[in-house]
N, C-alpha and C positions, 0 to 999 in steps of 0.2 A: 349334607346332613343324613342317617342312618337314623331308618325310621325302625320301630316295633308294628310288628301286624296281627292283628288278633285275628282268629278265622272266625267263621259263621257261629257264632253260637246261640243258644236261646235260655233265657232266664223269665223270671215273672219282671213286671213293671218294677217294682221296687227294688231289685237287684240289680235290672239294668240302669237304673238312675244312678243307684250308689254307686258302681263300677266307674262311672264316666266321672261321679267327682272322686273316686279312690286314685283314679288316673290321675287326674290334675295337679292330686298332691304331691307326688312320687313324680310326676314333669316337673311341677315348682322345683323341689327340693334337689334336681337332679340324677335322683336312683332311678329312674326311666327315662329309655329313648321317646321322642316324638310318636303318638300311638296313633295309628289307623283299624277302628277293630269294628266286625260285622255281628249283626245280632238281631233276634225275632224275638216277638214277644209272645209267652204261654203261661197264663193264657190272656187269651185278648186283654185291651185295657183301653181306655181315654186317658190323654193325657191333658193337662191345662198350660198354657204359657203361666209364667212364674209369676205376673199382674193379674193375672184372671182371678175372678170365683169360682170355685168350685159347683155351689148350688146355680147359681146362676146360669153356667155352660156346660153342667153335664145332670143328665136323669141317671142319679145318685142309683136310687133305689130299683131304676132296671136292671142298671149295673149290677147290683150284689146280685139281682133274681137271675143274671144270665150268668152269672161267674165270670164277671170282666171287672178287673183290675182298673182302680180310678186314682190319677196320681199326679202332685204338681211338679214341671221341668221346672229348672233350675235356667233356661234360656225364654223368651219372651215370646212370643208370636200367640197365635188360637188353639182353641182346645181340637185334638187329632184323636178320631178313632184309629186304635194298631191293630188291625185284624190280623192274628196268627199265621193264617191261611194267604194272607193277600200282600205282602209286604215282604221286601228287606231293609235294615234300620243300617245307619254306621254313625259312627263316631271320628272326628279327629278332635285331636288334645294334642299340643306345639307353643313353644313358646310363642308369643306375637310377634317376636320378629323376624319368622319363619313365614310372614304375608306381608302383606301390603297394609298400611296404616287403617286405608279406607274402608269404610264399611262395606261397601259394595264391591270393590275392589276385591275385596277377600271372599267374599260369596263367588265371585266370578270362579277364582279360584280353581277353590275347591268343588264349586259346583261342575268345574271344568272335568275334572277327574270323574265325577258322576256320567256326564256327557258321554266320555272317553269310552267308559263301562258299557254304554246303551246301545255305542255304535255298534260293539261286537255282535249286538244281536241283529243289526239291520237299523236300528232304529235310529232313528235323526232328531234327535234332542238338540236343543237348545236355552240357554238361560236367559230369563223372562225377572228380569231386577223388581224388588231388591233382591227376592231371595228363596225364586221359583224357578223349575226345571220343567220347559214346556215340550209339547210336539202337534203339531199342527194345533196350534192355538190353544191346545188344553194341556191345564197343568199334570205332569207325570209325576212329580218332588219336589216337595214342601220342604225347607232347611230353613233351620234358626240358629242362634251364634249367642252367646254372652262372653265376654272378656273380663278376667278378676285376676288379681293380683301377677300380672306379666302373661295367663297363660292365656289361650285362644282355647275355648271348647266348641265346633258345630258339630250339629247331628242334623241328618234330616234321612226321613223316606221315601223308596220308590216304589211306585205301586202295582203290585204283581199283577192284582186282582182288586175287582171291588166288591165291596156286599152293602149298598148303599141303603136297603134296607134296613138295615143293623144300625147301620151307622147316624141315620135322623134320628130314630129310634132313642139312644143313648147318647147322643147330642140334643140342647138344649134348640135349636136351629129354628123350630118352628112352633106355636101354639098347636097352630093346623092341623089336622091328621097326616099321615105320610099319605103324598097321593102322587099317581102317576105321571102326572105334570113335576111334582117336584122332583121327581127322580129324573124323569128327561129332560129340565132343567140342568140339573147336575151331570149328568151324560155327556150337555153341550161344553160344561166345563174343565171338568176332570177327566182324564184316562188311566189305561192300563198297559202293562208287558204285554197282556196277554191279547190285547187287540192289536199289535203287531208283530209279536212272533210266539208261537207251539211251540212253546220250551218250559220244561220243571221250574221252580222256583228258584231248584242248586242253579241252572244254567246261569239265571239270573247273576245270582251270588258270582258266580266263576268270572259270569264276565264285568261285573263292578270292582271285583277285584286285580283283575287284569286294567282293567281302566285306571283306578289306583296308585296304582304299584309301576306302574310304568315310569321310566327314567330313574324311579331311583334306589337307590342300596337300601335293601331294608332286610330284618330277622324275621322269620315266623316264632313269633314266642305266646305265650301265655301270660295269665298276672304271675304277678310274686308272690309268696306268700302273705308278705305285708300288705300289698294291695286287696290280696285275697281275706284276708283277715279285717283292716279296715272299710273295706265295703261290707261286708258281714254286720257289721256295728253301726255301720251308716243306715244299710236298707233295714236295719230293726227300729233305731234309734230316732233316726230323720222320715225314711220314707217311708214307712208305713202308720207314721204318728198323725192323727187327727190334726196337730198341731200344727204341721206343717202343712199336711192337702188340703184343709180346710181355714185356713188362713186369711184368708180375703171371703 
């Protein structure tokens, strides 16, 4: 199988959602290869699993006041702050039976490819089911998956940097004031790149997509015009409509 690779790119929240389902359709339909494509988000945003509430898991209104983009995935899991600064995001979009039936099976996967990516830089990742990417006990990459009509969509991120600050703040997480117990809390849990290797963000990029792309035949391409035109009409129409963020 000859895969499409999309390089590093950065869109707002709402264009990057549209893109991943403009992909999907153009996999359904055949006029695209199998897509592996990398992307940051500007400017920052929270996103919600496609179950969640919006009011309920994100502080709506710090959001607008910091200029962070608040938006529902279209795959399931918890609401994720995407710090611009601290993250690379990726997508694959493949028919399903390009993995394994099982849902965890397929996380292993693809999360395997992430792994692949982490070692270049030194690091020793591992996948921590269903559908977490750990290193010494704290999670590094968070990935969620939805399956609709034959195609497999995951995306998940890995975290360059953190600004955990920010991130209680605009997350619904606690009544409590952010206090420094709850950030060292979170420190026990979460990590970063950047606590074990001194490298840019790009190194990052280079080497998840090295991890990737390894074994198999693939194009560096772009969207299509089509794609590029119907995600256009998606992120106006779907993702940035009340209708859809605010839905639950």
């Amino acid at each position: 199988m000859k895969w499409r690779v999309m390089e590093l790119g950065v869109n707002d929240a709402f264009t990057n959602m549209a893109i991943d389902e403009a992909i999907c359709d153009s996999v359904r339909d055949g006029s695209a290869m199998p897509t592996i494509r990398f992307y940051r988000w500007k400017p920052s945003a929270v996103s919600i699993g496609c179950f969640q509430g919006m009011m309920e898991e994100v502080n709506v209104d710090l959001c607008k006041k910091l200029g962070i983009d608040v938006i529902r995935r279209r795959t399931g899991g918890g609401a994720v702050y995407h710090d611009y600064n601290g993250e690379v995001t990726y997508s694959v979009i493949a028919p399903l039976d390009a993995f394994p039936k099982g849902i965890r099976e397929s996380y292993m996967v693809i999360c395997g490819w992430v792994i692949n990516g982490l070692s270049r830089l030194g690091i020793n990742a591992y996948f921590a089911p269903i559908n977490d990417i750990a290193v010494d006990g704290k999670k590094i990459s968070g990935n969620a998956q939805t399956r609709r009509d034959g195609i497999l969509l995951q995306h998940g991120t890995v975290l360059y940097d953190l600004d955990l600050k920010t991130m209680f703040s605009v997350l619904n997480v606690s009544k409590e004031k952010i206090s420094d117990k709850m950030i060292k809390s979170a420190e026990e849990r979460v990590t970063k790149v950047r606590s074990f290797a001194d490298v840019p963000i790009d190194a990052l990029y280079n080497a998840l997509l090295d991890g990737f792309v390894e074994g198999k035949e693939y194009t560096k391409e772009g969207l299509s015009a089509k794609e590029r035109s119907s995600a256009e009409a998606l992120a106006q129409s779907v993702y940035r409509s009340d209708e859809w963020n605010f839905s639950r």
